[in-house]
C-alpha positions in Angstrom: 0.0 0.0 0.0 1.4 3.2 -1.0 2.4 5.1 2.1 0.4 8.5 3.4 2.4 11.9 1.5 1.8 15.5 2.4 -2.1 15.1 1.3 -2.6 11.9 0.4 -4.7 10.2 3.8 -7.4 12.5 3.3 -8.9 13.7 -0.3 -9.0 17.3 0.9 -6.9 19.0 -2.0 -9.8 21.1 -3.0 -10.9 22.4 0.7 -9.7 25.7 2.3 -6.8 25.1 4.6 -9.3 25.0 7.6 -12.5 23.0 6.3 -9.7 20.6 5.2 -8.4 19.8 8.9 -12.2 20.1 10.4 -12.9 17.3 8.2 -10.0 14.9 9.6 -10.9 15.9 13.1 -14.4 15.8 12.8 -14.3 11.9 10.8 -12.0 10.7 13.4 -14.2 10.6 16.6 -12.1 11.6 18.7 -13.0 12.1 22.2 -10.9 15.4 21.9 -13.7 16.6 19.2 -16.2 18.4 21.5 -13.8 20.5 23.3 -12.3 21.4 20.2 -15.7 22.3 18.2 -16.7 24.5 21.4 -13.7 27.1 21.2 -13.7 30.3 19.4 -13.3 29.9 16.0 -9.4 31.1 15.8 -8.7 28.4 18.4 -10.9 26.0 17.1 -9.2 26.1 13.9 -6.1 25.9 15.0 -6.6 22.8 17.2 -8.5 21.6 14.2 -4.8 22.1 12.1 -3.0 20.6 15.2 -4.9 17.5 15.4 -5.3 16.7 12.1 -1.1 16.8 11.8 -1.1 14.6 14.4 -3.6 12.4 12.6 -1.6 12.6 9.2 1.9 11.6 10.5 0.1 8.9 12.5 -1.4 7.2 9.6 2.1 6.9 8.5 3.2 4.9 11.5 0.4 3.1 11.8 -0.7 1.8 8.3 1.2 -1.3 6.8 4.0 -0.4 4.3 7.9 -0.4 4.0 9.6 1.2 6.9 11.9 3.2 4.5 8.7 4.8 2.6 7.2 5.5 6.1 10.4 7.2 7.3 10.5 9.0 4.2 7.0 9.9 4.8 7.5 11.5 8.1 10.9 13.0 6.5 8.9 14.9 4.3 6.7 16.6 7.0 9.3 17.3 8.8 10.9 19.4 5.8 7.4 20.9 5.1 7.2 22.2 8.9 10.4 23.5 9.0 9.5 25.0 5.6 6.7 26.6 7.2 9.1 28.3 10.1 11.6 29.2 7.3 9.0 31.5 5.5 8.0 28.8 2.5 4.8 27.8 1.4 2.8 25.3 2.4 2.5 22.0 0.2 -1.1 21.1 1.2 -4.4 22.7 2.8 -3.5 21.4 6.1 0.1 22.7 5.8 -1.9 25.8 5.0 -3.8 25.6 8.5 -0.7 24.5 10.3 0.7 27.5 9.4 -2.3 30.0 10.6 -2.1 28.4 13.7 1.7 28.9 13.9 1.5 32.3 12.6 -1.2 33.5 15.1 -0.7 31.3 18.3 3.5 31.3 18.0 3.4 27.6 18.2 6.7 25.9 18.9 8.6 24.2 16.4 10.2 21.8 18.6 7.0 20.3 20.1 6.1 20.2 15.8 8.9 18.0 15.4 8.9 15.7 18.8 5.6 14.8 17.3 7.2 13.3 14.1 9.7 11.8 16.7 6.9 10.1 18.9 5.5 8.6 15.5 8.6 7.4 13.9 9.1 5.8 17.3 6.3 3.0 16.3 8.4 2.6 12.9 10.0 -0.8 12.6 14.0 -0.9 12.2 14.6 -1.1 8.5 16.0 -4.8 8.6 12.6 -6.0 10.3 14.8 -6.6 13.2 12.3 -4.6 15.7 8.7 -3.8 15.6 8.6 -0.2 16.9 7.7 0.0 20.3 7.7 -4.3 22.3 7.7 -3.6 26.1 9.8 -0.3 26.1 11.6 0.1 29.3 9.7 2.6 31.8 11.8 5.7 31.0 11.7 5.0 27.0 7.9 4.7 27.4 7.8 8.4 29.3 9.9 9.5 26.1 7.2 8.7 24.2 4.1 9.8 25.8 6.4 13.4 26.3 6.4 13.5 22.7 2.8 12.1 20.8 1.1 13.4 24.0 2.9 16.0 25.6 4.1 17.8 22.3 0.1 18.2 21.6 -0.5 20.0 25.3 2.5 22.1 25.0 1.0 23.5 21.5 -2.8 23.1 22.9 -1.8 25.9 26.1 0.0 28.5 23.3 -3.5 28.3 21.8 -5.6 28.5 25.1 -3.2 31.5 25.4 -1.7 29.9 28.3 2.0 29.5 28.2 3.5 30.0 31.8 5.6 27.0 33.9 2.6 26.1 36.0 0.6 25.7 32.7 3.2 23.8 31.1 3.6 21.6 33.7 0.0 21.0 33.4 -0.1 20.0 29.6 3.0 17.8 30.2 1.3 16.2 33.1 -2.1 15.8 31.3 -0.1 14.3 28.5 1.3 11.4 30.1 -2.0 10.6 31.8 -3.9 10.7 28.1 -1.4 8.7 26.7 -1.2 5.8 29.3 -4.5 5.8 29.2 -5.1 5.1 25.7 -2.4 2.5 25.8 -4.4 0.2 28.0 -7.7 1.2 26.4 -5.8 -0.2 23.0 -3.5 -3.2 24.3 -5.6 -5.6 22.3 -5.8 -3.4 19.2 -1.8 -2.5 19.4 -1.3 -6.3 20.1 -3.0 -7.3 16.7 -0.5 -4.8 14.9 2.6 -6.5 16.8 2.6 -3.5 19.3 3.3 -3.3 22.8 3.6 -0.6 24.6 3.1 -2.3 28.1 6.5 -1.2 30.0 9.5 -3.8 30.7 9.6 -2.7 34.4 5.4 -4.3 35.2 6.0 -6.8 32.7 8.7 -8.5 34.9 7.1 -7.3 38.0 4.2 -10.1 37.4 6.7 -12.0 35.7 5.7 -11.9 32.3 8.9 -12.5 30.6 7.8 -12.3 26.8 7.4 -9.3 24.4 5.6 -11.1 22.0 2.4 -9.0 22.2 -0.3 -11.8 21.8 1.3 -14.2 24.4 1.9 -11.2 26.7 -2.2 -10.6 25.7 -3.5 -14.4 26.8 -0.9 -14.4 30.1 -2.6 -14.7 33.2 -0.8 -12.2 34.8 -2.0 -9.7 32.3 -4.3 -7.8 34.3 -1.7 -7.3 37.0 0.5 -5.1 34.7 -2.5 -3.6 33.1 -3.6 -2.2 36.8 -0.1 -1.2 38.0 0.2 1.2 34.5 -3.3 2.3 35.4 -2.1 3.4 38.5 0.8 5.3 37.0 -2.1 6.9 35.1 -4.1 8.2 38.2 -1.0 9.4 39.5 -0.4 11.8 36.4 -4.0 13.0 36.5 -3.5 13.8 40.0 -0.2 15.4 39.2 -2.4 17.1 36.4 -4.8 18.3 39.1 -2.3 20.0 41.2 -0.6 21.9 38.5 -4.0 22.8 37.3 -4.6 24.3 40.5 -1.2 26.1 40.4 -1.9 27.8 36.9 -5.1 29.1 38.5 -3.4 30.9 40.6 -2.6 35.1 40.1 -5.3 35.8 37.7 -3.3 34.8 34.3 -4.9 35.3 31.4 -6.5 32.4 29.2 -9.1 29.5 29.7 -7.8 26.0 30.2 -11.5 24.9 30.2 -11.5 22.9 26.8 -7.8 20.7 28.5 -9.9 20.4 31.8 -12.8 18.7 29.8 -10.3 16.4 28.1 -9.2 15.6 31.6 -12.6 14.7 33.1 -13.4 12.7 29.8 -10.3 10.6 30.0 -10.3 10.1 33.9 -13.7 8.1 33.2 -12.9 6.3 30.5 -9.4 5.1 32.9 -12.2 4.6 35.8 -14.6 2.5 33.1 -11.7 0.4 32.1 -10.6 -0.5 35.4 -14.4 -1.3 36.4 -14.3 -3.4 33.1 -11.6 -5.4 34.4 -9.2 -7.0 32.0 -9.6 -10.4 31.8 -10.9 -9.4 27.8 -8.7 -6.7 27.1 -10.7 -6.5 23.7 -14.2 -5.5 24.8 -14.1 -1.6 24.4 -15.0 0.6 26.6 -16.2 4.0 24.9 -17.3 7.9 26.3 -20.4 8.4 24.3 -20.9 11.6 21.6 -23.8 12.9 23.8 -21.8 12.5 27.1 -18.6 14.2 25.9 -20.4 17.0 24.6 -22.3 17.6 27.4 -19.1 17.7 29.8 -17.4 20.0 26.9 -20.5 22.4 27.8 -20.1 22.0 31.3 -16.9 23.3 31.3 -17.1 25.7 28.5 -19.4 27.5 30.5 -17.2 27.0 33.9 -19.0 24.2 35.7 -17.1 21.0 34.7 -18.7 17.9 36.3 -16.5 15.6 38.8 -14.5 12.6 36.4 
């Protein structure tokens, strides 16, 4: 299968820059979707442009193809954003929005790039020697969730014009507790791709001494691990919390209300997961359209419900 280019994932060559990344965002379902549609509609369309890039270079990683091409793939974004930074032109309509959002929120080009990082971190070795990401150790698990996860929060509180420490630490927090949770909300789906992103450290804790995704998937010991990283999870929300707390502190400017309802959406779907168990790692566990709209409203109008 030819791999994903600059504007080949979605047909949106003949969109504006900004219908073309509302229309990745909108088809994707994200939980992330009613939070985003709520904003003004600056910010709206530039976390439109942000999460449709992150959409695009994940396609890359995740669809089946030659690791070379997919590199490549990833190679050429990475050209196209620094492109952007440099003064060029965009190559596509959601180049084009990227760069609105850049040009009017001052978005990083680092946290841009750790984004292409994070993705080409699921990239098999070229020799088919390694599948991406089998059982990372602890630390190189962190690296990654700092950059699919906490790259995304670093550019979402530049948006939310909110970029003091306390704010940052917030997003970086946030991040981590995101991204762990949609690990263990996906182990079986990552599994049937040959992923694992279960750390080393739990693995061997409930001695679990494969990598090999589907026999660390049928192991017995399974939901041992699978509880111990959803504790790691709670404790970033709660770090979340507190820094949240902090950044709410000497009347900054900016409204973190939109990351807030991400929070509360994703601390329940942890919560539902754990009450799910995981004896069947595969039976999903979803937040509904209706639900996650309502706490998006909730908290757009500054009464977010508990998680």
């Amino acid at each position: 299968m030819p791999q994903p280019t600059l504007d080949s994932t979605r047909d949106d060559s003949a969109a504006t820059p900004a219908a073309a990344a509302a229309a990745v965002t909108q088809s994707s379902g994200s939980t992330f979707y009613w939070p985003m549609l709520l904003l003004p509609r600056s910010k709206r369309a530039a976390m439109f442009a942000i999460y449709a890039f992150c959409r695009r270079i994940d396609d890359i990683a995740d669809e089946p193809g030659d690791p070379v091409e997919k590199r490549a793939a990833l190679d050429e974004w990475r050209r196209e954003v620094r492109g952007l930074y440099a003064g060029g032109a965009p190559s596509s309509p959601l180049g084009a929005a990227l760069k609105g959002a850049i040009d009017r929120y001052g978005l990083p080009r680092g946290e841009l790039e750790a984004l292409i990082d994070g993705m080409a971190m699921d990239i098999p070795t070229d020799d088919g020697s390694a599948a991406g990401l089998l059982a990372p150790p602890l630390p190189t698990l962190r690296l990654y969730c700092r950059r699919v996860a906490g790259a995304v929060g670093m550019l979402a509180i530049r948006v939310f014009d909110r970029a003091d420490a306390s704010t940052e630490a917030f997003a970086l927090a946030l991040g981590e507790a995101l991204q762990l949770t949609n690990i263990l909300r996906d182990v079986a789906e990552d599994a049937q791709m040959g992923r694992l992103y279960l750390p080393r450290e739990l693995l061997d804790d409930a001695d679990i001494g494969t990598s090999d995704p589907a026999a660390v998937l049928t192991h017995p010991n399974l939901p041992k691990v699978c509880e111990a990283l959803a504790d790691l999870a709670e404790e970033k929300f709660a770090e979340s919390r507190r820094a949240l707390e902090e950044s709410r502190k000497g009347g900054r400017r900016g409204s973190l209300w939109a990351a807030v309802a991400m929070m509360v959406l994703y601390h329940r779907l942890l919560v539902r997961l754990r009450a799910r168990g995981w004896a069947d790692p595969a039976q999903r566990v979803r937040v509904g359209k209706r639900e996650c709209a309502l706490v998006a409203i909730r908290c757009a109008v500054g009464y977010p419900p508990a998680s």
